[in-house]
Backbone as JSON Lines, residues from 0, in Angstrom:
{"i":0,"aa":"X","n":[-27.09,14.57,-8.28],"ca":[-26.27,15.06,-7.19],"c":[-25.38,13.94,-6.64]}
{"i":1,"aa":"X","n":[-25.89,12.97,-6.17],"ca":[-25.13,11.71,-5.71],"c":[-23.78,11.33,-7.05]}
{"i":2,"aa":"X","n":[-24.07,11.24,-8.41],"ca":[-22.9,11.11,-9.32],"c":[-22.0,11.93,-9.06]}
{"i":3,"aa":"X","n":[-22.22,13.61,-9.09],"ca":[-21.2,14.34,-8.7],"c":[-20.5,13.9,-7.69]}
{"i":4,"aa":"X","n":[-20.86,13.61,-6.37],"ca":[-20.43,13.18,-5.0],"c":[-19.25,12.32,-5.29]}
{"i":5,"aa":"X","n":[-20.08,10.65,-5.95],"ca":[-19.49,10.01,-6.13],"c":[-18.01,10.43,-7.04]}
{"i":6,"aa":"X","n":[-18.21,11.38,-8.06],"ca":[-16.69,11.54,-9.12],"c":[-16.22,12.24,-8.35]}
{"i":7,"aa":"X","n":[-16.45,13.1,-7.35],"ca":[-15.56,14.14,-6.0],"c":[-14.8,12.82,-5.59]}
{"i":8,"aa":"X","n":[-15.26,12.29,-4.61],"ca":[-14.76,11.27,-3.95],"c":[-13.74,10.31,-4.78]}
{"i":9,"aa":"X","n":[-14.1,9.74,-6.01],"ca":[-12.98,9.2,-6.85],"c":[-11.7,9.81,-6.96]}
{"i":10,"aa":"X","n":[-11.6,11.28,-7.83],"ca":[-10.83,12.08,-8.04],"c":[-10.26,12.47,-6.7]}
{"i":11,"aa":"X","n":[-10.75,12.58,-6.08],"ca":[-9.38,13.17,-4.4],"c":[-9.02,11.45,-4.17]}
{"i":12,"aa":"X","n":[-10.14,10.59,-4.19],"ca":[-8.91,9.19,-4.02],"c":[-7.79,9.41,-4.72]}
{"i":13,"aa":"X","n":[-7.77,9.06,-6.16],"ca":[-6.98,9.24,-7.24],"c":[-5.54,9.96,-6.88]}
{"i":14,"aa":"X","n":[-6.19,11.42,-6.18],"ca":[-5.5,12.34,-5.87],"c":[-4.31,11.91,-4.7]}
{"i":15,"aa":"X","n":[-4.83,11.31,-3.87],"ca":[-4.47,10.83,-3.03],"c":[-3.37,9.54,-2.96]}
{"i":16,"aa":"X","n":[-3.95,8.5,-3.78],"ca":[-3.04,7.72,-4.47],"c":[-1.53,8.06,-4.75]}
{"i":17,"aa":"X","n":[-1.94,9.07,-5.72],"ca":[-0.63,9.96,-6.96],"c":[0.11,10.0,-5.57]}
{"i":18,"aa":"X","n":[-0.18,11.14,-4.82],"ca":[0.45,11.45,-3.5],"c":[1.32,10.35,-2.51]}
{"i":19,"aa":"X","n":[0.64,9.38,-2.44],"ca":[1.0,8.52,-1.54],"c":[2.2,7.1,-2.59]}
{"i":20,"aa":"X","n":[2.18,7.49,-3.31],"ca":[2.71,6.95,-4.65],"c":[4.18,7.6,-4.78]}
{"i":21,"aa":"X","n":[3.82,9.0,-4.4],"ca":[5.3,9.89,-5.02],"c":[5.59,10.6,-3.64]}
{"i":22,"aa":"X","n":[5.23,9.62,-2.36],"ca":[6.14,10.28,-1.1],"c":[7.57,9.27,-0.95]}
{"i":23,"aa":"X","n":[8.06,9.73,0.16],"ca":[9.17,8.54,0.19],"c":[9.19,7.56,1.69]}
{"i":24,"aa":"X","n":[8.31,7.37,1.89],"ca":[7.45,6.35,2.59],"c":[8.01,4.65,2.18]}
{"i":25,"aa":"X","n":[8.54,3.88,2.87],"ca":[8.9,2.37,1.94],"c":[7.71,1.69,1.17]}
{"i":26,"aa":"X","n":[7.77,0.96,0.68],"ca":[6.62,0.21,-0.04],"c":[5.9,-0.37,0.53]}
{"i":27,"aa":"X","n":[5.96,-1.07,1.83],"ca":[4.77,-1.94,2.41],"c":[4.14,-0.42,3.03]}
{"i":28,"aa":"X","n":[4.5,0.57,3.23],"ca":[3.79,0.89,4.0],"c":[2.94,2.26,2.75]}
{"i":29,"aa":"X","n":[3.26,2.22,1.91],"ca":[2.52,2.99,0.53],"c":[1.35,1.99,0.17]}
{"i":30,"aa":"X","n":[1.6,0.09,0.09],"ca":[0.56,-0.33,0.2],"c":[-0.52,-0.08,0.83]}
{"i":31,"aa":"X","n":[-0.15,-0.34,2.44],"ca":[-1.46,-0.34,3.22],"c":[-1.81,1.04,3.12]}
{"i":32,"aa":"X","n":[-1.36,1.86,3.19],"ca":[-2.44,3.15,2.7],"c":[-3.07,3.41,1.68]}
{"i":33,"aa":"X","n":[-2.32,3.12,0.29],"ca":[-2.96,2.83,-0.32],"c":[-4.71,1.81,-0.55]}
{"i":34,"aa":"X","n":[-4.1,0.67,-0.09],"ca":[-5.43,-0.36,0.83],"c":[-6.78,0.18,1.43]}
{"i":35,"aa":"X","n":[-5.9,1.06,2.3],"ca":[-7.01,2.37,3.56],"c":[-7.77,2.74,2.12]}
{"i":36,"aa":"X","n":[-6.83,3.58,1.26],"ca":[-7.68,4.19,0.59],"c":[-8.76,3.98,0.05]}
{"i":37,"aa":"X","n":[-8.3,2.79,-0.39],"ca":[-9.28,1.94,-1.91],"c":[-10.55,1.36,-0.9]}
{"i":38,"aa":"X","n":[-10.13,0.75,0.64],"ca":[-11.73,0.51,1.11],"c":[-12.03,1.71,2.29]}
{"i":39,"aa":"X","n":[-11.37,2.25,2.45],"ca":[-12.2,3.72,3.07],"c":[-12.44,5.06,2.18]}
{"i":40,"aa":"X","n":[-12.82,4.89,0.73],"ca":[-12.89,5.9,-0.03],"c":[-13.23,7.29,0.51]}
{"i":41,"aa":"X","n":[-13.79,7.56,1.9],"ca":[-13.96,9.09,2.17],"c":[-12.8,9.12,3.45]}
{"i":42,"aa":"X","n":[-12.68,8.28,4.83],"ca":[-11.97,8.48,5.69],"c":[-10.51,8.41,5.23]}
{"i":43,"aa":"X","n":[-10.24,7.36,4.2],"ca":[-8.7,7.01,3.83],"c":[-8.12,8.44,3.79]}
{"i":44,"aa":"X","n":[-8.72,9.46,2.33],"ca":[-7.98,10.27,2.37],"c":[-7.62,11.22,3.57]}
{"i":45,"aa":"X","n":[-8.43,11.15,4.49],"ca":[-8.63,12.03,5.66],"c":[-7.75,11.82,6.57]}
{"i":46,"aa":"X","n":[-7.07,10.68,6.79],"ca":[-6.59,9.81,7.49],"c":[-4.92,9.95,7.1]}
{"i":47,"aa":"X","n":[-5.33,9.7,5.67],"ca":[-3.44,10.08,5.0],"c":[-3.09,11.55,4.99]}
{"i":48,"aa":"X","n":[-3.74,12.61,4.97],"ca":[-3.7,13.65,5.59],"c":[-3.16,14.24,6.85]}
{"i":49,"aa":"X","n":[-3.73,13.72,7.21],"ca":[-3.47,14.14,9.09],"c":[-2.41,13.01,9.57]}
{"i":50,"aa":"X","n":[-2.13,11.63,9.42],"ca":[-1.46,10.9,9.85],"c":[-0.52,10.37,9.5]}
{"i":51,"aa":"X","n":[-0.3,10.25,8.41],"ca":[0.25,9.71,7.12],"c":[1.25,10.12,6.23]}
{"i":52,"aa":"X","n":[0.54,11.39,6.46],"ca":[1.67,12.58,4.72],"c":[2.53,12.74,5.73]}
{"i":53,"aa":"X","n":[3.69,12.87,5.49],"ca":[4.74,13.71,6.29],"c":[4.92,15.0,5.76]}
{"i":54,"aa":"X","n":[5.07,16.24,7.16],"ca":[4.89,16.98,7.28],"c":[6.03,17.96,7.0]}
């Protein structure tokens, strides 16, 4: 159960990435979210969601 968890959580990072990769956001600031992402693997995406993605 915990492996599944863990490949959920990868794959919506991932997901998330792609996303934050192909907005039009400048580059320092695609880094640090990116950043968020990679060390907040569950809040990052949550975070680029609600605060982040433009709407």
């Amino acid at each position: 159960m915990g492996r599944l968890i863990s490949l959920a959580i990868l794959v919506i990072d991932i997901l998330v990435i792609i996303d934050i990769v192909k907005s039009n956001k400048d580059t320092e600031r695609k880094v640090l979210w990116i950043i968020a992402v990679v060390f907040l693997p569950i809040l990052g995406p949550i975070l680029w969601y609600f605060i982040g993605k433009d709407k």
